[in-house]
C-alpha positions in Angstrom: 22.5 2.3 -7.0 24.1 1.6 -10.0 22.6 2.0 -13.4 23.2 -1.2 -15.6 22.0 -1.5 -19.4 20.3 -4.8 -20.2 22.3 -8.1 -21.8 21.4 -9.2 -24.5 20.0 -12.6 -23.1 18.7 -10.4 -19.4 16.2 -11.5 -17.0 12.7 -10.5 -18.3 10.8 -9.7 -15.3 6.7 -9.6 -16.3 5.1 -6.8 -13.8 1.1 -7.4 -12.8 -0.3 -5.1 -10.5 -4.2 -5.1 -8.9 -5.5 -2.0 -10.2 -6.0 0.0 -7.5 -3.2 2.6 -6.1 -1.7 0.6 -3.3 -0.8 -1.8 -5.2 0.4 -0.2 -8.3 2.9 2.3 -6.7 5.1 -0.9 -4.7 5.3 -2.6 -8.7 6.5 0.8 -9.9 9.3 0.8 -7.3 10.3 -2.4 -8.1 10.2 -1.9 -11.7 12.9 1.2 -11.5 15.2 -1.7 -9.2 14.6 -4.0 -11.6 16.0 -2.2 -14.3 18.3 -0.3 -13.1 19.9 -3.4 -12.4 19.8 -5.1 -16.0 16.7 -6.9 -15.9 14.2 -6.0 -18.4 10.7 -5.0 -17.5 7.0 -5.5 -18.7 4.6 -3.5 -16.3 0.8 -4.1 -17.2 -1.2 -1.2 -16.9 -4.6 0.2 -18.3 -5.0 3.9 -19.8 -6.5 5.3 -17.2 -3.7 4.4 -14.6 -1.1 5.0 -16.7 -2.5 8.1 -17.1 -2.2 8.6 -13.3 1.5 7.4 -13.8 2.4 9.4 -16.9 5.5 11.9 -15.0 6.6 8.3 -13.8 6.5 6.6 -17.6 8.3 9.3 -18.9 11.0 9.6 -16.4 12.0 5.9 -16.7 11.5 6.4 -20.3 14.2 9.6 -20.7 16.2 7.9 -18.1 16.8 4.6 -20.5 15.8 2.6 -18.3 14.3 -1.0 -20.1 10.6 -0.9 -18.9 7.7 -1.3 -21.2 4.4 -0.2 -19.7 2.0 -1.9 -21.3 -1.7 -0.4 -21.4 -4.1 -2.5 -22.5 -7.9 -1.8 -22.5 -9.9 -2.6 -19.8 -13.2 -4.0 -20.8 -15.5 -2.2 -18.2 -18.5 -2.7 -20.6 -17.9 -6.3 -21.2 -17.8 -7.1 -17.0 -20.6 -4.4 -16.8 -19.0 -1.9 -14.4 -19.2 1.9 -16.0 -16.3 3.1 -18.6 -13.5 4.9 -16.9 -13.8 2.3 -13.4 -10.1 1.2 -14.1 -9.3 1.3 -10.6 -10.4 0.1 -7.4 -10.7 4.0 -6.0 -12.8 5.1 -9.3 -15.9 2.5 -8.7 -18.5 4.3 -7.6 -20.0 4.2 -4.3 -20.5 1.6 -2.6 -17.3 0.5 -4.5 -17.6 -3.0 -2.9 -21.3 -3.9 -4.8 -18.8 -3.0 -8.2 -15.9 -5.3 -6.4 -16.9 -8.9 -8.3 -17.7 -7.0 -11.6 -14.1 -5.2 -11.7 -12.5 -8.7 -10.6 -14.1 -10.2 -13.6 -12.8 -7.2 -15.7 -9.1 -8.2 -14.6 -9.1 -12.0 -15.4 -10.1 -10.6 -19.0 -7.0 -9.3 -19.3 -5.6 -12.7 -19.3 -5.6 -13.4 -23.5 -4.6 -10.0 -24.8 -1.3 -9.6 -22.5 -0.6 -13.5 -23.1 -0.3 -12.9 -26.9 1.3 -9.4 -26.4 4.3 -11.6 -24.1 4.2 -14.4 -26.9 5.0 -11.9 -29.5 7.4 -10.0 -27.5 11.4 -10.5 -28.5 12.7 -11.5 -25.0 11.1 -14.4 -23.7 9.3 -13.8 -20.0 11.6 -15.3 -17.1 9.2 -14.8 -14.7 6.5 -13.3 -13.7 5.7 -11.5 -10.5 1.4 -10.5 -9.6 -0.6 -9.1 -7.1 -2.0 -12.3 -5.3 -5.5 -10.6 -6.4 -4.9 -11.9 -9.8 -5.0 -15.6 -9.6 -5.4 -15.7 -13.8 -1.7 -14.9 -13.6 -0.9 -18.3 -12.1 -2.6 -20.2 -15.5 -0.9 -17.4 -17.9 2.8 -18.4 -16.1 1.9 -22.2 -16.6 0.9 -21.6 -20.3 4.2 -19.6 -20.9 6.4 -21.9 -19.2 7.6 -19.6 -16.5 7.7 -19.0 -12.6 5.0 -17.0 -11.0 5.9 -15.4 -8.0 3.4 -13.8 -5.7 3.5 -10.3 -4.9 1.3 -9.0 -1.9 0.7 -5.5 -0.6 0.9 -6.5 3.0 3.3 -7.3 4.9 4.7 -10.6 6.8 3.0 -10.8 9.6 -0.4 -10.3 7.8 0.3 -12.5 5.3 1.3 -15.2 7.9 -2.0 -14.4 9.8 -4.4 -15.1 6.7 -2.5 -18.3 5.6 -2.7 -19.8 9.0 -6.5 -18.3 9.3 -6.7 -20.2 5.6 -5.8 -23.6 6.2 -8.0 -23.7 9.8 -10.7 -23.0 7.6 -11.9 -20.2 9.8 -13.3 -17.7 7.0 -15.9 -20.8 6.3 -16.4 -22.1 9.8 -16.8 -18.7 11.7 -19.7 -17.0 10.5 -20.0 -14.3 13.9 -17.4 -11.3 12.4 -17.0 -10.1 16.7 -15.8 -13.8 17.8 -12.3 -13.6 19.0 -9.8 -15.9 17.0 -7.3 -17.0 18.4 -4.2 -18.1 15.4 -2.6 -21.2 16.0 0.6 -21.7 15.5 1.3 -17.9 15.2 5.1 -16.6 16.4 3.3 -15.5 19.7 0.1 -15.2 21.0 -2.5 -13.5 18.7 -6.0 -13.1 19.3 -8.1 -10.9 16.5 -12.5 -10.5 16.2 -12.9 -12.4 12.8 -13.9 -8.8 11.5 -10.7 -7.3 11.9 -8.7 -10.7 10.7 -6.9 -10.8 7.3 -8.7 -12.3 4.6 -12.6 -11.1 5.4 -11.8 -8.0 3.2 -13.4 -9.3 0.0 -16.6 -10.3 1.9 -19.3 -13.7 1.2 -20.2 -12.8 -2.7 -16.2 -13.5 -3.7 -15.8 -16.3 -1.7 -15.0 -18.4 -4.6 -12.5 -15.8 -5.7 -11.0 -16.2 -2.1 -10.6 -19.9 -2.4 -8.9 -19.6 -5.8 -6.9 -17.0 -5.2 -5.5 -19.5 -2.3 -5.2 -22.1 -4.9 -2.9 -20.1 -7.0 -0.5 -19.3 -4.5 0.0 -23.0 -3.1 1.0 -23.2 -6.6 3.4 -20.6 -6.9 7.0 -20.5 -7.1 7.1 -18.1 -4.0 6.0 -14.9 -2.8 8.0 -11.8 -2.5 6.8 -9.7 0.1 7.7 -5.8 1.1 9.4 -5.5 4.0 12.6 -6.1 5.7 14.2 -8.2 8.3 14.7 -5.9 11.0 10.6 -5.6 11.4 9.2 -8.8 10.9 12.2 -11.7 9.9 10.0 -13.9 12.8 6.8 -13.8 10.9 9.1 -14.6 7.2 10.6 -17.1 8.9 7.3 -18.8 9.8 5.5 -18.4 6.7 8.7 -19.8 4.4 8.9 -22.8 6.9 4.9 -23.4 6.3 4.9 -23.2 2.3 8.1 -24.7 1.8 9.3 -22.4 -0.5 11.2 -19.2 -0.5 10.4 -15.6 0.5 12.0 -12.8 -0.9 11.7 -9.6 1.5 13.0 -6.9 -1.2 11.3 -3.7 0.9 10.8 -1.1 1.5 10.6 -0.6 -2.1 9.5 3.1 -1.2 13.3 3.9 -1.0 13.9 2.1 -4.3 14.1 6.1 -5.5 14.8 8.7 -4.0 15.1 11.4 -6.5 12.5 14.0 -5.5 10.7 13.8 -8.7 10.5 10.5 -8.9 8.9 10.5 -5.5 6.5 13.3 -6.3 4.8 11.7 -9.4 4.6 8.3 -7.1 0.9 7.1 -7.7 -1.3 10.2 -9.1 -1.0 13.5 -9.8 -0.9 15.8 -6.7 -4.1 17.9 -6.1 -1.4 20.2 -4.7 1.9 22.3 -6.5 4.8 20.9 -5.3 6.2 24.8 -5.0 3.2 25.3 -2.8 3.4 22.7 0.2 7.6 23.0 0.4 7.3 26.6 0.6 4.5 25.9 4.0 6.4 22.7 5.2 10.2 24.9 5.2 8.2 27.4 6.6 7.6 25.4 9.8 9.5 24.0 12.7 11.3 20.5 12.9 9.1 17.9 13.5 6.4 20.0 14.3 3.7 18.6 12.4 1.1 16.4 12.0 0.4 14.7 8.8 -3.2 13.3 8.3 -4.2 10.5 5.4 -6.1 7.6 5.0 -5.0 6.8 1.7 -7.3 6.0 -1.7 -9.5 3.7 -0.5 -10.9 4.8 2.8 -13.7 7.1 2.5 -14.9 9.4 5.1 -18.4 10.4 5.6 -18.9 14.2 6.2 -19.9 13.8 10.0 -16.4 12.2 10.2 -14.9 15.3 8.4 -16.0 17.1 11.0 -15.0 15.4 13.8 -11.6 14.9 12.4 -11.0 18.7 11.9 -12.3 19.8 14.9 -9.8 17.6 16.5 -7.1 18.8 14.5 -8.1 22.4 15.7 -8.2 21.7 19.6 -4.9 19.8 19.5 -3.2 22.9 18.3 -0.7 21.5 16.7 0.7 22.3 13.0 -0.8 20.2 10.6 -1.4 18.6 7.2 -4.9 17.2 6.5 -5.5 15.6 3.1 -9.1 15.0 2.5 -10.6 12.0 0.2 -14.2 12.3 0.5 -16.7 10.2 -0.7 -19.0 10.5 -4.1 -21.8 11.3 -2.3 -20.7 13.5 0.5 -18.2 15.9 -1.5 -20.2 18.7 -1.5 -21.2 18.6 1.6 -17.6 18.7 3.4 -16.4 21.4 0.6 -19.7 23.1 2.3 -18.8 22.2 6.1 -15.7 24.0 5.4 -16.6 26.9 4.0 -19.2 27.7 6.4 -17.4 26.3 9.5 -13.9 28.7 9.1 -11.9 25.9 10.1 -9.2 26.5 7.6 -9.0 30.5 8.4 -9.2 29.5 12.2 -5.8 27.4 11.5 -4.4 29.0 8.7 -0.6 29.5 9.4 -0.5 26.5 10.9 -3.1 24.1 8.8 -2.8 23.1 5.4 -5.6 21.4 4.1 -5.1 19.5 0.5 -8.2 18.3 -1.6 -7.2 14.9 -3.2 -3.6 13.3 -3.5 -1.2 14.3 -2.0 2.8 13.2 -2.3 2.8 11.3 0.4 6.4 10.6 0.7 7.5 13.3 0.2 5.6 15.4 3.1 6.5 12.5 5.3 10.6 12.8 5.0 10.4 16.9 5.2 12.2 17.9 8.3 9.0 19.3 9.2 6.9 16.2 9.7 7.1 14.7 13.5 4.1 12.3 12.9 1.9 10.9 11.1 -2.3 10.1 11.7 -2.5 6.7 9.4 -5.5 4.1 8.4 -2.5 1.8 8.4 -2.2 0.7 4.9 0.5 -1.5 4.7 2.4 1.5 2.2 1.9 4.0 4.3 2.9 2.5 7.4 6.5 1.6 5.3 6.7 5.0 4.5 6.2 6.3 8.4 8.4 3.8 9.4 10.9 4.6 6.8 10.3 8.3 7.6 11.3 7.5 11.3 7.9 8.7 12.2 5.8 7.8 15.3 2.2 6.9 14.3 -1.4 7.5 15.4 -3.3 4.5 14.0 -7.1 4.2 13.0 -7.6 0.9 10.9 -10.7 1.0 8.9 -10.7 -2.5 6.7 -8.6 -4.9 5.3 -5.3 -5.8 6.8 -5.1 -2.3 8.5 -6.2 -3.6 11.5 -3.4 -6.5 12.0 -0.8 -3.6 10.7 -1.5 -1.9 13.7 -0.9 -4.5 15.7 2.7 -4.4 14.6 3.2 -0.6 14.9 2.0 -0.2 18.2 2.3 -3.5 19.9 5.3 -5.3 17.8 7.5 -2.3 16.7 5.9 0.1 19.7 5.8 3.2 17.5 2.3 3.9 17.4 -0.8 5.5 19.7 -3.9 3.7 18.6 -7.1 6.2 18.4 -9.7 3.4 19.3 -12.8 3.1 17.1 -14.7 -0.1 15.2 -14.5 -1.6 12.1 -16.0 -0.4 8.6 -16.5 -1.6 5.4 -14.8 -1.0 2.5 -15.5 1.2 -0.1 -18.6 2.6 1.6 -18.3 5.9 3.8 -21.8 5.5 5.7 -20.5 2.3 7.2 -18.7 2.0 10.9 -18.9 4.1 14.0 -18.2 7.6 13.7 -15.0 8.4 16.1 -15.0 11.2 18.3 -13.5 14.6 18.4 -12.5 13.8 22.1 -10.8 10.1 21.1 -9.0 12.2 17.7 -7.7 15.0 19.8 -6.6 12.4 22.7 -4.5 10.6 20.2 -3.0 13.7 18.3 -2.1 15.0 21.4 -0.3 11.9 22.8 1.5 11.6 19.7 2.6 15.0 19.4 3.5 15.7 22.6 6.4 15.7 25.3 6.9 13.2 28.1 9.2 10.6 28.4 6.8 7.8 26.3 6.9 9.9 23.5 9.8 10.7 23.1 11.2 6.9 23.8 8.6 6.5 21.0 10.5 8.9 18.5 13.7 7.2 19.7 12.4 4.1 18.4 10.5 5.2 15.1 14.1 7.3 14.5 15.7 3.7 14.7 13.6 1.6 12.4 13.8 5.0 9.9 17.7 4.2 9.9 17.4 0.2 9.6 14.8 0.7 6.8 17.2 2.8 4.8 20.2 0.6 5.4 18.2 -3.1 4.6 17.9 -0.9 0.7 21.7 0.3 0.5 24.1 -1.8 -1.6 25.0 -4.5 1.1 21.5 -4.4 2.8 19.3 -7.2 3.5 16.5 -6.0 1.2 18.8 -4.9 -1.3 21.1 -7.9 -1.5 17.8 -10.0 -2.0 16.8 -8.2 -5.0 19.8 -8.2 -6.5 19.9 -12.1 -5.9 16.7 -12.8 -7.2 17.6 -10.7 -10.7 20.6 -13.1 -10.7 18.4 -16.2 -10.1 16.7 -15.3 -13.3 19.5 -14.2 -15.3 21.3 -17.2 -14.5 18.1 -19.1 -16.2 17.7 -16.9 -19.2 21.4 -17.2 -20.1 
């Protein structure tokens, strides 16, 4: 990629993120494309996550690049959560009692960054939000400008809710195990209501469901992370449905791919970078195992357990990072103390406490797969990584994400297990050891399924790199939707 400087009369992009990690690292990597290619930048952040994203501020800061993080207060008092709750994974536990409080603290962002964009020198061109933030929608009509929506899942979830939307099936079905079937959907695609896109915010934010639906019938059109070799069907759908167009500019994972840049991504590590390369070159290709569930999926410790016992009996290398909840922290740093798991395995088990750089583990020559909750980022970045998958959905759109890695994209073992609810670790069946193990092992192993199944994953690593190349699919849509928007501010 080329590094442009800004026009004088460039496209002002105006950046608005949901607070919560997931969302914010997929704005960041669109930012640096953005920029780098002339446009200028406003990201809205708060101090607290742009804290968490200070390497990243200062990197695009020394580079020149033209992107003003903006961090503006955010009034936990005044929506009555606790000071310091500026992201979803900082509420406490159970986060989702907070959830309608820490909404209510977003929309109050509204006047402040309106009258910081009124006063700012280069007149918004358009601005692009987190479909969570419907206050957006009003802000771009009082400005004058496009809104586009930006959502952290990916097409065929997004598709899936829409159509679940306008059958007014989050009202009509009230039994959360009745199969769905969604009409009108590419092929056929049957889903509990539990596990169907769109129940994630739950009854008490119902209204903020309906509006946030509202907003984006009203907006100019949604860009969406992904690329066409994965899911162009399910685009193709959804564009033909709103009438309007849909920009698939990902993965924006492998918007950067300088290894610092890639490192600060999201938080700071709970780990030295000196200290996981030196056990990852230590190891043997695609020998390991890496284990996440992201920042919002909280494991009780009797899940802990399970999980690392697993981990042990498969006997393969691995890398576990941890994210336990508020009230069970002690008890897991407790478990493993007392249960030796981590002398038992050390050599070939690293265990990290916290965040971890993600990406980075994943694309080590080491990594040869990856144990996901299916977030729609980290799924990207195992597909991007040409990783095979084990997938364990907890919430959200997870579930339907797994659907495309093992039965659309057939990269992916599924471990099996229920539903939970989000932001509380005491909630959903404990899986077993047994199922864990069965999965790792499946993955991991030899056989002529798995290794069809790395064939593939190797595959869809390639395509993912070559839709963000100068000439790809993803790449040439980014660069056409800058242009769109410098044409207009000219």
């Amino acid at each position: 990629m080329t590094t442009d400087q800004p026009a004088a009369r460039c496209a002002h992009f105006v950046l608005v993120p949901l607070m919560a990690q997931g969302h914010i690292i997929p704005f960041v990597d669109m930012a640096h494309f953005l920029a780098r290619h002339g446009a200028h930048v406003t990201f809205l952040t708060t101090p607290l996550n742009a804290l968490r994203i200070d390497a990243i501020i200062q990197r695009a800061s020394a580079s020149g690049l033209s992107i003003d993080f903006v961090s503006l207060p955010f009034p936990c008092a005044d929506a009555g959560i606790p000071l310091g709750c500026e992201n979803l994974d900082a509420l406490p536990s159970p986060m989702r009692d907070y959830l309608p409080n820490f909404i209510r603290a977003c929309d109050m962002l509204r006047g402040p960054f309106t009258a910081h964009l009124r006063l700012h020198p280069l007149s918004p061109s358009c601005v692009i939000s987190d479909g969570a933030h419907p206050w957006t929608g009003e802000m771009a009509r009082d400005l004058g400008v496009p809104r586009l929506i930006f959502h952290g899942l990916g097409a065929f979830t997004i598709l899936a809710r829409l159509i679940l939307h306008q059958e007014d099936v989050y009202v009509r079905v009230t039994d959360e195990s009745e199969i769905l079937d969604v009409p009108g959907f590419p092929h056929p695609l049957r889903v509990p209501k539990g596990k169907a896109p769109g129940t994630f915010w739950g009854p008490k934010l119902e209204h903020l469901r309906l509006r946030v639906m509202e907003e984006e019938a009203m907006a100019d059109g949604v860009v969406v992370n992904t690329f066409d070799d994965i899911e162009a069907v399910y685009v193709e759908s959804h564009q033909k449905m709103i009438g309007k167009r849909v920009w698939t500019v990902g993965p924006l994972c492998l918007c950067n791919k300088d290894a610092g840049h890639m490192a600060a991504r999201g938080n700071k590590a709970a780990i030295d970078d000196s200290q996981y390369l030196r056990w990852l070159d230590s190891m043997t290709p695609t020998s390991i195992i890496y284990v996440s569930f992201g920042s919002l999926v909280i494991a009780g410790v009797e899940q802990i357990m399970e999980i690392g016992m697993a981990l042990e009996g498969a006997g393969f290398p691995f890398v576990w990072v941890i994210k336990a909840g508020d009230r069970s922290a002690t008890e897991v740093e407790r478990w493993l103390a007392e249960s030796g798991l981590e002398e038992r395995t050390r050599g070939r088990g690293l265990v990290i406490r916290g965040w971890a750089p993600q990406m980075m583990i994943l694309s080590h020559p080491a990594a040869g797969g990856f144990l996901t909750h299916c977030g729609w980022n980290s799924t990207l970045e195992g597909i991007c990584s040409g990783l095979p998958m084990a997938t364990w959905p907890h919430f959200g759109d997870q579930h339907m994400n797994q659907k495309v890695v093992v039965e659309v994209l057939r990269i992916g073992v599924a471990v099996g297990g229920g539903w939970a609810k989000w932001g509380d670790e005491n909630s959903g069946t404990v899986v077993s050891r047994e199922k864990i193990e069965k999965a790792v092992r499946e993955l991991m192993g030899g056989g002529k399924e798995a290794e069809a199944r790395r064939e593939r994953a190797k595959e869809l690593g390639e395509k993912a790199k070559r839709a963000m190349e100068e000439g790809g699919s993803s790449y040439q849509n980014l660069t056409m939707l800058i242009r769109q928007f410098q044409e207009e501010a000219e």
